[in-house]
C-alpha positions as CSV (number, residue, x, y, z in Angstrom):
1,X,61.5,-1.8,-12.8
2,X,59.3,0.4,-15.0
3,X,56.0,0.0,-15.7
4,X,54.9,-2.2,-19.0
5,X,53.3,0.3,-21.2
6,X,49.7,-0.2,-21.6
7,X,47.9,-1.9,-24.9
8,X,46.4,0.9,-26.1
9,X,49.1,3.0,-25.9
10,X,51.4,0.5,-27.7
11,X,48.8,0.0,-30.4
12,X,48.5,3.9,-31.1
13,X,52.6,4.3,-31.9
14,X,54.7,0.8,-31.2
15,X,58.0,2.0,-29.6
16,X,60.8,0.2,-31.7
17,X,62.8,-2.0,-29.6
18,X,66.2,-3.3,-31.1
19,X,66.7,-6.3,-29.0
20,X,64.9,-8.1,-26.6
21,X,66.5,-11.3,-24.6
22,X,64.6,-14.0,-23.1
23,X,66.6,-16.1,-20.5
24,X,65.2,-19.5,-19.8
25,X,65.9,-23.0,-18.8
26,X,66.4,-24.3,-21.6
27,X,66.6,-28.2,-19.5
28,X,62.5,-27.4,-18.7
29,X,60.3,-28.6,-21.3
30,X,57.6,-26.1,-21.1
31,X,60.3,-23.3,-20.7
32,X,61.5,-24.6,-24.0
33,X,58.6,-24.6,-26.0
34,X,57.2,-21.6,-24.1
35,X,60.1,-19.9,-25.8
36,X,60.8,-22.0,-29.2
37,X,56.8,-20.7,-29.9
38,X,56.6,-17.0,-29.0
39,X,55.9,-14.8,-31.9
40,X,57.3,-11.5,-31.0
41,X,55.5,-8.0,-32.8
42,X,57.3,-6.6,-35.9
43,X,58.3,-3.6,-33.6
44,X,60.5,-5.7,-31.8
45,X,63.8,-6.2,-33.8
46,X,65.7,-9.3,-32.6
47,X,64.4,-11.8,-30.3
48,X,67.4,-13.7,-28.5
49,X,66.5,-16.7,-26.9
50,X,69.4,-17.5,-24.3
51,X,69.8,-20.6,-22.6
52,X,70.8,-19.9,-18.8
53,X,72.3,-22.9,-18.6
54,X,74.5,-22.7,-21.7
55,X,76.0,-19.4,-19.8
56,X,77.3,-16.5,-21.4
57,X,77.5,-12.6,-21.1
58,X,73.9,-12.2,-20.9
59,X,73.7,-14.8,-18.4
60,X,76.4,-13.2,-16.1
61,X,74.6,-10.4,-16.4
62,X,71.6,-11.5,-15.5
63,X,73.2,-13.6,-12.6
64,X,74.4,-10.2,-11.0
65,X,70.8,-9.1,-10.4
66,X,69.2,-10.0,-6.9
67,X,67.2,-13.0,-8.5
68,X,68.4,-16.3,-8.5
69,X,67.5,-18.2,-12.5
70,X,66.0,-20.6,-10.7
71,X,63.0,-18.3,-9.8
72,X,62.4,-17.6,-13.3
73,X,63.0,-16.2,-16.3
74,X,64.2,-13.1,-17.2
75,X,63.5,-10.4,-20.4
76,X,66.4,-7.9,-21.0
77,X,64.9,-4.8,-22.8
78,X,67.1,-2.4,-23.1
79,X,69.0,-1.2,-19.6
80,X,65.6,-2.8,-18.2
81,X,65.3,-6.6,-16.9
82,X,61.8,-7.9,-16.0
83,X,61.6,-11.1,-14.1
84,X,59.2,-13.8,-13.5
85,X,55.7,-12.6,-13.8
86,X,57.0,-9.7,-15.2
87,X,58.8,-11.2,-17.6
88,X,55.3,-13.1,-18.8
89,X,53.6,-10.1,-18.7
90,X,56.0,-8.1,-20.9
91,X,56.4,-10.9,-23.5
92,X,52.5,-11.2,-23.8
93,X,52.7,-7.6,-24.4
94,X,55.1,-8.1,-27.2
95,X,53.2,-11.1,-28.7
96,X,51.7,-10.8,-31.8
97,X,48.2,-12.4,-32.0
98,X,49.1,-15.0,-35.0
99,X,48.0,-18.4,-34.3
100,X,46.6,-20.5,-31.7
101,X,49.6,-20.0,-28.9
102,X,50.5,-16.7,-29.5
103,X,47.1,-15.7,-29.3
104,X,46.5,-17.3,-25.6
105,X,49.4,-16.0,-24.4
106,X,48.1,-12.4,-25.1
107,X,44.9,-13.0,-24.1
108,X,46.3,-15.0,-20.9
109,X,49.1,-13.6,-20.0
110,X,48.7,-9.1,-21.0
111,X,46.8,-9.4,-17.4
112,X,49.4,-8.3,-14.4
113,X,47.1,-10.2,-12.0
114,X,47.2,-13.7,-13.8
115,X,50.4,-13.0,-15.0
116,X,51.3,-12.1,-11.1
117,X,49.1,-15.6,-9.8
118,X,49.7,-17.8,-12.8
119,X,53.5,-17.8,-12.7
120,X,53.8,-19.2,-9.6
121,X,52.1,-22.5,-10.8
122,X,54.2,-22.3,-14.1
123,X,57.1,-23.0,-11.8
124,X,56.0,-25.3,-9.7
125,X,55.2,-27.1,-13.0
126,X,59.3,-26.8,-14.4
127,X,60.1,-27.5,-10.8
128,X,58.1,-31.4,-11.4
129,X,59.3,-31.4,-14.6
130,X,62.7,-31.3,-13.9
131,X,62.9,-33.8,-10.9
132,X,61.0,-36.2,-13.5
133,X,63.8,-35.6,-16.1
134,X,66.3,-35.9,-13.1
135,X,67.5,-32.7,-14.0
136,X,69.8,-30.4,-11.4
137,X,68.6,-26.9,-10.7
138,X,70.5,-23.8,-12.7
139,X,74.2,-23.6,-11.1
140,X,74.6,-20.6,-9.3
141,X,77.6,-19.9,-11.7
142,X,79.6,-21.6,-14.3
C-alpha cells in the first residue's frame, strides 16, 4: 500500500480523486454513523458508502484481498485499498474541517500513530456493539 500523502503537500495542490469507496458494517452503530457523518474535501469527487453486508461488486472485490471485513473497514482509491487504521488515516486526510465531527476526526485521526493504536479499540467497540445487538459477524461470502 502506498504512503498517504502528507497535509502540506495536499494543501499546496489537492490531487483530484474521482471516486473514493468506504466499505463498512453497516449492522455496527458507530460504523454507521462514523460513515453517515464524514464530510469528504471538495477534491474528492464521489463518496460511496457501501455496506459489506448488503454485498456487491465492491464487496467481492474487497473480499479477495488478504483481509477478512471483519477486521475492518476498507477505502478503495483508485487501484489502491487501505484497510483498518489505514483506512482512518486516509479518510481523516480527506476530511474537510466543517463542523464539530469532521473536525475531530482530522485533528484525531491525520496521526498514523493514533490512527495505528486507536483503531484497535474502535473495534473492539463494534465487536460489543454487535454482540449487544445480537448481531452475527460479516459472512465470509454471500
Amino acid at each position: 500500500m502506498s504512503p498517504v500523502p502528507k497535509r502540506q503537500q495536499r494543501s499546496a495542490q489537492p490531487r483530484q480523486i474521482d471516486r473514493v469507496w468506504l466499505v463498512y458494517d453497516g449492522e455496527c452503530l458507530m460504523c454507521n454513523n462514523y460513515a453517515q457523518y464524514l464530510r469528504l474535501q471538495q477534491s474528492v469527487g464521489e463518496f460511496v458508502l457501501v455496506d459489506a453486508r448488503q454485498g456487491g461488486p465492491i464487496v467481492e472485490e474487497v473480499r479477495r484481498l488478504p483481509h477478512d471485513l471483519n477486521d475492518g473497514m476498507v477505502v478503495k482509491i483508485g487501484d489502491q485499498h487501505y484497510v483498518g487504521h489505514e483506512a482512518l488515516h486516509v479518510l481523516a486526510m480527506l476530511s474537510t474541517d466543517s463542523g464539530a465531527f469532521n473536525n475531530f476526526n482530522r485533528l484525531a485521526f491525520s496521526s498514523p500513530l493514533i490512527s495505528r493504536f486507536t483503531y484497535p479499540l474502535m473495534k473492539a467497540g463494534r465487536w460489543v456493539l454487535l454482540k449487544l445487538k445480537g448481531v452475527a459477524p460479516i459472512p465470509s461470502d454471500n
